[in-house]
C-alpha positions as a printed Julia matrix, in Angstrom:
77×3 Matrix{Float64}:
 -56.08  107.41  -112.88
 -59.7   106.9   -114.34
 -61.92  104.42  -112.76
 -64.28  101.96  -115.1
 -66.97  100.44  -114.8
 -67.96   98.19  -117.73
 -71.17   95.93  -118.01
 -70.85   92.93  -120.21
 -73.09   90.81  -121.99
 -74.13   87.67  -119.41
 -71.47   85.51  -118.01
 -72.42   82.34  -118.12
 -69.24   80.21  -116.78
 -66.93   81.08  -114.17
 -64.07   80.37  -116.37
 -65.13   83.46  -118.65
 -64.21   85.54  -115.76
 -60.89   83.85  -115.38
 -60.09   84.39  -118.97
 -61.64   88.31  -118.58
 -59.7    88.99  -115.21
 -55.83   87.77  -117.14
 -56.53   89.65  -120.44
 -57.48   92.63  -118.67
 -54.27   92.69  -115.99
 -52.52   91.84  -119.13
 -52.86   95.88  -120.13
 -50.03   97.94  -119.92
 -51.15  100.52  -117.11
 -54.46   98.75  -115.82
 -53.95   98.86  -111.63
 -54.07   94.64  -111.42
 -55.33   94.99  -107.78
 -58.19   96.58  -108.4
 -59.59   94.33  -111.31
 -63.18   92.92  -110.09
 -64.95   90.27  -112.83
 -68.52   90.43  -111.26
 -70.03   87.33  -112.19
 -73.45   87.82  -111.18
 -73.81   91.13  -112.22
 -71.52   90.77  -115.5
 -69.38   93.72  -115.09
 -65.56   94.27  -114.76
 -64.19   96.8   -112.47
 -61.26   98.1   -112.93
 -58.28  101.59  -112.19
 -56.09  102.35  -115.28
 -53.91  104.95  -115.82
 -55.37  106.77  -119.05
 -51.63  107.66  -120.69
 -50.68  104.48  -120.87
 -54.08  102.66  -121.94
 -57.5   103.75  -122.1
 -60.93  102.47  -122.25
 -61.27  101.08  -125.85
 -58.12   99.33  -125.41
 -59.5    97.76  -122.13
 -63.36   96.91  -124.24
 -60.78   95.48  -127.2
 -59.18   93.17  -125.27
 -62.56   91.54  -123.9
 -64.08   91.8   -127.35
 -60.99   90.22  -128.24
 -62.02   86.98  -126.23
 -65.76   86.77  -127.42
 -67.28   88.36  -124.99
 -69.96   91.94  -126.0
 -69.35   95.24  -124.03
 -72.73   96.36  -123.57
 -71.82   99.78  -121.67
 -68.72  101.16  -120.22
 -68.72  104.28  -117.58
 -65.69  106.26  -116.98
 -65.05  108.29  -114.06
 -61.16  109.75  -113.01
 -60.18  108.82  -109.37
């Protein structure tokens, strides 16, 4: 399992991190519990299991939605 941390361009309504939070669960081997939208700080936290999805695939689907990846950091758990 990796661990990511990825910091967003500003949120600015609370229904952007509604529509952020489904895309992202939506991922084929993203951990759906440990999702976190930050809306103050503008970053999504989130496990995934790097053999069935990885990083870009996580930044495409929130690029996807209009929303600019600024920075992601990847760690493994």
């Amino acid at each position: 399992m990796q661990k990511a941390t990825i910091q967003l361009e500003t949120l600015t309504c609370p229904s952007c991190l509604q529509k952020i939070d489904k895309a992202v669960k939506a991922l084929e081997g993203v951990d759906k519990e440990s999702v976190e939208v930050l809306f103050n700080s503008s970053k999504v936290k989130v496990n995934y299991d790097e053999e069935k999805t990885s990083i870009e695939e996580i930044e495409k689907a929130i690029t996807a939605l209009g929303y600019e990846v600024l920075k992601s950091r990847v760690k493994a758990l």
